[in-house]
N, CA, C and O of each residue as an XYZ file, in Angstrom:
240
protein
N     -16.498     22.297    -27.646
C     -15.132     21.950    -28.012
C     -14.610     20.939    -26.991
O     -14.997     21.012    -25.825
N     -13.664     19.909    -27.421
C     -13.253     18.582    -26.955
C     -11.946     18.773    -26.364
O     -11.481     19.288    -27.381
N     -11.119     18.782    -25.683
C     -10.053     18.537    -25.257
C      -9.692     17.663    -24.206
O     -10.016     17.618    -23.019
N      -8.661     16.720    -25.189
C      -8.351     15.502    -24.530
C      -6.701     15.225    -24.399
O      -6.043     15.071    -25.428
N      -6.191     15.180    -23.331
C      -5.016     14.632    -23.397
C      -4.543     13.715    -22.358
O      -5.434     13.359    -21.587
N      -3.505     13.292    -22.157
C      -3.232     11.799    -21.252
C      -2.031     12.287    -20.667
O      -1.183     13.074    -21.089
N      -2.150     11.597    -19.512
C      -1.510     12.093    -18.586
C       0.056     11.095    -18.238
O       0.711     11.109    -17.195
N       0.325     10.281    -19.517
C       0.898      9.055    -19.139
C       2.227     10.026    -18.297
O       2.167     11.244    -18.470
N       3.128      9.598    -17.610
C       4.313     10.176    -16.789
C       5.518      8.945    -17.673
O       5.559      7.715    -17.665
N       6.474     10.121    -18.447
C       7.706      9.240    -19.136
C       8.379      8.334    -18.094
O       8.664      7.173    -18.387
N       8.675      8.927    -16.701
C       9.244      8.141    -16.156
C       8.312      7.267    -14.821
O       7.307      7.780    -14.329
N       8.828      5.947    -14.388
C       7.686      4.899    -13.915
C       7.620      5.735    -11.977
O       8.645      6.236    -11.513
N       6.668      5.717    -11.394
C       7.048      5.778    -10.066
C       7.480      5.189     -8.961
O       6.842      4.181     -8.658
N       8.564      5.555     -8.086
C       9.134      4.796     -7.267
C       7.922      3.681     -6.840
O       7.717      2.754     -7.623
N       7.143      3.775     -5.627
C       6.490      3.508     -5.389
C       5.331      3.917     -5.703
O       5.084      5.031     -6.164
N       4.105      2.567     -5.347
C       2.372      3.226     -5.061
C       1.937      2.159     -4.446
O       2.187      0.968     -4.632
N       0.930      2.958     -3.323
C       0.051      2.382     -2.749
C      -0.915      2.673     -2.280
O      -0.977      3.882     -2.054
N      -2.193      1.835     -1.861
C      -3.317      2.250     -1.729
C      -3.410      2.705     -0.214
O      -2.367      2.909      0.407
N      -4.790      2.885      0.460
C      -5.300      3.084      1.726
C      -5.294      1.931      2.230
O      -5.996      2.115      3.225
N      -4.989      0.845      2.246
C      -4.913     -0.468      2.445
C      -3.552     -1.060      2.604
O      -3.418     -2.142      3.176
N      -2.489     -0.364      2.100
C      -1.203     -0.458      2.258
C      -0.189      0.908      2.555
O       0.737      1.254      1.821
N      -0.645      1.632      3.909
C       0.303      2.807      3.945
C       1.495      2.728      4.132
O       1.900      1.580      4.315
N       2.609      3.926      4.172
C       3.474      3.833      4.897
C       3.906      3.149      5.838
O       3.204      3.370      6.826
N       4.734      2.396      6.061
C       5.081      2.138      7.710
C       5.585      2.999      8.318
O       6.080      3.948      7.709
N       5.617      2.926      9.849
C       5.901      4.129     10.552
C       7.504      3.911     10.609
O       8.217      2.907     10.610
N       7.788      5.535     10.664
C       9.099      5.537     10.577
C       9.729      6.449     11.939
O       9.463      7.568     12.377
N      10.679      5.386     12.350
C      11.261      5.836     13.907
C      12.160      7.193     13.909
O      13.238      7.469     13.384
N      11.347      7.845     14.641
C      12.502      9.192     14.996
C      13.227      8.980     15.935
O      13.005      8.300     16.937
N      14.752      9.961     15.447
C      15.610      9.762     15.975
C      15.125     11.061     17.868
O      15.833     11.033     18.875
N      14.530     11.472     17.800
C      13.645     12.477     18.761
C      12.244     13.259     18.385
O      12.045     13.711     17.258
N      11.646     13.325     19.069
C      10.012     13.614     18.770
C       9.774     14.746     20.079
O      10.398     14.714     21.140
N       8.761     15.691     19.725
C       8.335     17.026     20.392
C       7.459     16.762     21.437
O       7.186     17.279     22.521
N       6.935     15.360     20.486
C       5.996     14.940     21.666
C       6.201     14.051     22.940
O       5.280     13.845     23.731
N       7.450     13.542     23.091
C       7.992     12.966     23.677
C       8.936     13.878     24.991
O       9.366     13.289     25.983
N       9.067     14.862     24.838
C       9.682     16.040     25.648
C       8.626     16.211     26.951
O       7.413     16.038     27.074
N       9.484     16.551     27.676
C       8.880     17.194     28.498
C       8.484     18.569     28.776
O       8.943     19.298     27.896
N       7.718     19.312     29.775
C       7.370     20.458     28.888
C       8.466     21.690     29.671
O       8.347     22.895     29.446
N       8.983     21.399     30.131
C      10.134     22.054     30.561
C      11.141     22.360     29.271
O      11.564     23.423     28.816
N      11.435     20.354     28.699
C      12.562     20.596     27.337
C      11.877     21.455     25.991
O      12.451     21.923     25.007
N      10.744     21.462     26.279
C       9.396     22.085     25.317
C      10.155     23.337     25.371
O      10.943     23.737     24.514
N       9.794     23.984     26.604
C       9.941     25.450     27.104
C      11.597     25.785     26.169
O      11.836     26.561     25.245
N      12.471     24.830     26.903
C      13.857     25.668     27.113
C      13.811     25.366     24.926
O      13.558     26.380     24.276
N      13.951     24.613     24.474
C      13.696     24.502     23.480
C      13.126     25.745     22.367
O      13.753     26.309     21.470
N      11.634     25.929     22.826
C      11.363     27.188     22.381
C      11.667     28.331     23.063
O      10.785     29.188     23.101
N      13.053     28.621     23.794
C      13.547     29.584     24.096
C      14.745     29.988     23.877
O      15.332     31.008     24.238
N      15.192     28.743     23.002
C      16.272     28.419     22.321
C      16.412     29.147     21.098
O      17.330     29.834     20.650
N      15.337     28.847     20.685
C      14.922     29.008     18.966
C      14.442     30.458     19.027
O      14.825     31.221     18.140
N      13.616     30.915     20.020
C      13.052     32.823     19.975
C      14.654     33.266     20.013
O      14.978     34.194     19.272
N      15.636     32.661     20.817
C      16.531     33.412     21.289
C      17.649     33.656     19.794
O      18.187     34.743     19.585
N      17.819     32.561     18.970
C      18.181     32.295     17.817
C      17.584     33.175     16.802
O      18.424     33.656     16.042
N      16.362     33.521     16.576
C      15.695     33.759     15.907
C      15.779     35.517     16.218
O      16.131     36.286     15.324
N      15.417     35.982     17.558
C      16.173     37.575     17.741
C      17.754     37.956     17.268
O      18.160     38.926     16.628
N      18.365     36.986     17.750
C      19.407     37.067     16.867
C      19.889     37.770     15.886
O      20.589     38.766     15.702
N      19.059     36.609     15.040
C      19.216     37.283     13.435
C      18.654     38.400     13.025
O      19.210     39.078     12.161
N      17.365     38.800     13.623
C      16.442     40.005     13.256
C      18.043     41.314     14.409
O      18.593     42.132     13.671
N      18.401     41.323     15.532
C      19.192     41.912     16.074
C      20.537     42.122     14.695
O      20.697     43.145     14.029
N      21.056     41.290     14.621
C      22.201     41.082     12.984
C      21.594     41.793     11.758
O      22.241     42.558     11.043
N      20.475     41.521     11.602
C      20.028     42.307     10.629
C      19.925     44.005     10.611
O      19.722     44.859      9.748
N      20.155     43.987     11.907
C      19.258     45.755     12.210
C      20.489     46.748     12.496
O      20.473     47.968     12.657
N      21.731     45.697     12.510
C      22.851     46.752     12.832
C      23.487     47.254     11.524
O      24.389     48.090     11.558
């Protein structure tokens, strides 16, 4: 048994491009990798501390 159907898409796509034409890079406004590992640290001690938080809010 044969089944055939097409995949046309009603509407056109923004863009396309190949491996030959990627993305350009796009500038962050701050990057993780750019930190130091101190702002690393306080950062992810920021976010555990945020993050107990809510599990603490939740439990009362």
């Amino acid at each position: 048994m044969t089944h055939a159907h097409s995949h046309d898409h009603a509407h056109p796509h923004a863009h396309s491009h190949g491996p030959s034409s990627p993305h350009p890079a796009q500038a962050a406004p701050w990057s993780i990798l750019r930190m130091t590992v101190l702002a690393r640290l306080g950062a992810a001690l920021t976010v555990s501390a945020g993050l107990w938080a809510v599990v603490w809010m939740a439990m009362r």
